[in-house]
C-alpha positions, -999 to 999 in steps of 0.1 A, spaced: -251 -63 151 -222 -70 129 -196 -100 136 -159 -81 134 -122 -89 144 -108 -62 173 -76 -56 188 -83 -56 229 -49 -52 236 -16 -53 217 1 -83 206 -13 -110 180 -31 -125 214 -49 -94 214 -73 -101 182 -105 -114 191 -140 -119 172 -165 -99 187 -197 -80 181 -201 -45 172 -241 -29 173 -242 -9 140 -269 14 132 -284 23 95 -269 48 77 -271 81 91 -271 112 70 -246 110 40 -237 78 50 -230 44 36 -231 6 48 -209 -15 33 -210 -54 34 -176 -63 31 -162 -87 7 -119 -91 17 -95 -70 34 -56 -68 25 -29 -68 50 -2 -39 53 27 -32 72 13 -9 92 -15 -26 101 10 -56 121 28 -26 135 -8 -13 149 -14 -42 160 21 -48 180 17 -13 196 45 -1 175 29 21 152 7 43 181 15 32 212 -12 54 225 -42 38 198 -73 34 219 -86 4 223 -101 -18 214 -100 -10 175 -113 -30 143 -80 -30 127 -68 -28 85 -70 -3 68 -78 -17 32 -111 -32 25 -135 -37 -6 -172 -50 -6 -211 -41 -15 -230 -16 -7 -260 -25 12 -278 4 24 -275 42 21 -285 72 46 -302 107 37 -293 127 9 -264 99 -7 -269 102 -44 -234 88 -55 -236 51 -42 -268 27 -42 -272 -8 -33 -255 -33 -50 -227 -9 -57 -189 -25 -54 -167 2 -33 -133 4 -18 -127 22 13 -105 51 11 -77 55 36 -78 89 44 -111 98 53 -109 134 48 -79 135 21 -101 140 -9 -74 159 -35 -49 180 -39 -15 178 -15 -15 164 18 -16 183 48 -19 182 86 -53 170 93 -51 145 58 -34 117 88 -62 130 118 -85 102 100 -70 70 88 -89 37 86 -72 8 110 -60 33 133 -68 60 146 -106 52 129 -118 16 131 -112 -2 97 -120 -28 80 -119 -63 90 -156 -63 99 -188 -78 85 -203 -46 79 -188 -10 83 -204 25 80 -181 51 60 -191 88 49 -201 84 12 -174 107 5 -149 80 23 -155 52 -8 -145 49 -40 -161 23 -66 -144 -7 -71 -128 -18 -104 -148 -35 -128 -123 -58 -138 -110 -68 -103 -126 -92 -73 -131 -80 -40 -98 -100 -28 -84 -77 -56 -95 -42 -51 -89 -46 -16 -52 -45 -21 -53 -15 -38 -64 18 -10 -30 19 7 0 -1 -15 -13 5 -45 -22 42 -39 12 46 -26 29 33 -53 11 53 -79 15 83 -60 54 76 -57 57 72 -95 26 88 -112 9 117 -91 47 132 -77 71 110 -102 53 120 -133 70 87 -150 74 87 -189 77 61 -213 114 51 -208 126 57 -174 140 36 -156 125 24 -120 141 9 -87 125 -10 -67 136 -26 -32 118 -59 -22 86 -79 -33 61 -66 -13 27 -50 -22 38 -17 -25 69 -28 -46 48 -52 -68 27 -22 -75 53 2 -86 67 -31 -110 33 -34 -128 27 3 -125 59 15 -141 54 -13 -169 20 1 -178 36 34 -182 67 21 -208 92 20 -180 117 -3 -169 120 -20 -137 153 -31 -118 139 -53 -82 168 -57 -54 153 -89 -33 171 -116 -10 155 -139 -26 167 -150 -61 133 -169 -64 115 -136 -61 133 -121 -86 123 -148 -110 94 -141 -101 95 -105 -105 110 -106 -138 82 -130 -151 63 -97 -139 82 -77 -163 112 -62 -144 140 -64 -169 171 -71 -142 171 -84 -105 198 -76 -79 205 -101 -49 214 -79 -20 228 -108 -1 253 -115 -28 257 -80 -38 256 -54 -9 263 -25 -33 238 -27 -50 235 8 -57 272 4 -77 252 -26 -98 225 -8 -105 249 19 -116 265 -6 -137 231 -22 -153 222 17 -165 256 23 -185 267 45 -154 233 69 -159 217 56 -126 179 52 -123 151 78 -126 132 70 -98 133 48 -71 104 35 -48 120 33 -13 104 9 15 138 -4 36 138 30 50 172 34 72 193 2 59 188 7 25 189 43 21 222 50 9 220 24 -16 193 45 -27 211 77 -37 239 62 -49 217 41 -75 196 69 -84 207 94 -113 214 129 -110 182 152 -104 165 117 -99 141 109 -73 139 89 -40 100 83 -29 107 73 4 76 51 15 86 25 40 109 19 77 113 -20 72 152 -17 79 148 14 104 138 49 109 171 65 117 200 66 95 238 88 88 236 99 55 269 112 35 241 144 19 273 156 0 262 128 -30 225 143 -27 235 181 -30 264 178 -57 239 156 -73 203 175 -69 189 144 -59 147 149 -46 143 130 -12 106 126 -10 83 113 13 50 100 9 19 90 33 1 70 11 -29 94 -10 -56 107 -16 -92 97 -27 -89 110 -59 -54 89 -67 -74 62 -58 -101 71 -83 -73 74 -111 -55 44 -101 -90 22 -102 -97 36 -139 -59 28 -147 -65 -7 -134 -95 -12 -158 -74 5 -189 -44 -16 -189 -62 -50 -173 -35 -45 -140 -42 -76 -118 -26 -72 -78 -5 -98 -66 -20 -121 -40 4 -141 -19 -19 -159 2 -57 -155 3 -71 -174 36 -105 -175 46 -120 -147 69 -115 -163 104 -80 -170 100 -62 -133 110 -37 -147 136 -25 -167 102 -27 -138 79 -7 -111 101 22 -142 113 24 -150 73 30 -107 68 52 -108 97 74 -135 85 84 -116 53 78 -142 30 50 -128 12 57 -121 -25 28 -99 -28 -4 -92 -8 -20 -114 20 -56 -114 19 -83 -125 36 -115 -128 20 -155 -144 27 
């Protein structure tokens, strides 16, 4: 048996310890002990019923975890006991571009995830941990920091130089800060919060915008690049911040779209992105092997995620009200 935290119903009243029977590791299997998870977005929306209404229940929700291998099944030769592993995402999303069956598979919904003692994940569905990070740390990287580096590395190809938007302090903006400074880049952060953009320029970003005193920002953004607009910009408000978006964003320049935090639906003037071959592009997280490169990346330039909050294992009703709240300036974690 294995202790774990599942949703029986939807609604933060829904989470309940329970336990789960797990068997050893079957064929090309792996048991993983696991040391932290990381909250996302789309884990509180799972859990509201807003994200798949028609999830079965009851599910072991979150979808980013890290931990130890403890045991593996028939004919695993990649992993071995004592080995530190992330779960991947996308289960069957192994490389190359995404298609239809790459969402079929997704940990925390429709598969259970991770917010377990113990879980069982196809030795294909792991990637190793790195060396330089903590469990609480690597578990923040499978879904924001994946996302971000797909944004701005696998699709944005970033260079030395450009220059990067970013709306919000979140994980998946944080990431894209710290990701586009490894790469020479500058940052620009739009925030409510003129305390977390003093805290994301002590991260590196070289200019902050407060949205609440500045509604166009896309014009100030505009102003801050000498009237060239931005390279790329890493796009999480979704509908209410959209059109901010293209008019900060330079000709032929790129919009990852990655997030619905101010909506999913949205009038758009398109006559800015034609006349100005602006690339709309949107992104469902990534793939194991982005996760591979991103791990290796982390080692190479000492890249440390940023942990709002870490509370202890047993307090999940705390962790998802503390993500719901918006207050987070970074990842919320819960760790052993």
């Amino acid at each position: 048996m294995t202790q774990v935290v599942q949703l029986e119903k939807f609604g933060l009243d829904g989470l309940r310890p329970a336990q789960r029977s797990l068997a050893d590791p079957g064929p090309g299997q792996v048991r993983v002990r696991v040391g932290a998870v990381s909250l996302n977005y789309r884990d509180l929306m799972m859990v509201l019923g807003l994200y798949n209404p028609r999830q079965a229940l009851p599910l072991i929700p979150c979808s980013d975890g890290a931990g130890t291998v403890v045991a593996v099944g028939a004919g695993v030769t990649a992993w071995r006991p004592g080995d530190r592993v992330m779960g991947v995402f996308a289960q069957d999303w192994l490389d190359g571009e995404v298609d239809s069956r790459c969402g079929r598979r997704t940990l925390g919904g429709p598969l259970d995830g991770m917010l377990a003692e113990e879980v069982i994940l196809p030795d294909t569905g792991l990637v190793r941990s790195p060396d330089s990070l903590t469990d609480a740390q690597a578990a923040c990287l499978p879904c924001a920091g994946v996302t971000a580096w797909h944004a701005l590395v696998a699709q944005g190809g970033i260079q030395s130089g450009d220059t990067v938007l970013v709306i919000g302090t979140g994980g998946v903006s944080l990431f894209a800060l710290q990701i586009a400074r490894a790469h020479g880049a500058q940052v620009i952060v739009v925030s409510r919060s003129e305390e977390k953009l003093a805290r994301a320029k002590a991260l590196g970003a070289f200019a902050g915008i407060h949205s609440g005193t500045t509604p166009a920002w896309g014009k100030a953004v505009q102003a801050l690049t000498g009237g060239r607009g931005v390279d790329q910009v890493v796009e999480v408000g979704g509908a209410g911040t959209l059109a901010q978006s293209i008019e900060a964003v330079r000709p032929g320049g790129r919009i990852a779209i990655i997030g619905v935090l101010s909506g999913v639906s949205s009038q758009i003037d398109l006559r800015r992105v034609l006349m100005r071959s602006v690339r709309l592009q949107g992104l469902f997280v990534g793939s194991r092997r982005m996760l591979e490169d991103l791990g290796r990346a982390v080692d190479a330039t000492a890249l440390v995620p940023v942990i709002d909050q870490m509370l202890p294992w047993d307090a999940v009703r705390p962790a998802f009200e503390h993500l719901a709240s918006g207050n987070q300036f970074g990842k919320v974690v819960l760790a052993r």
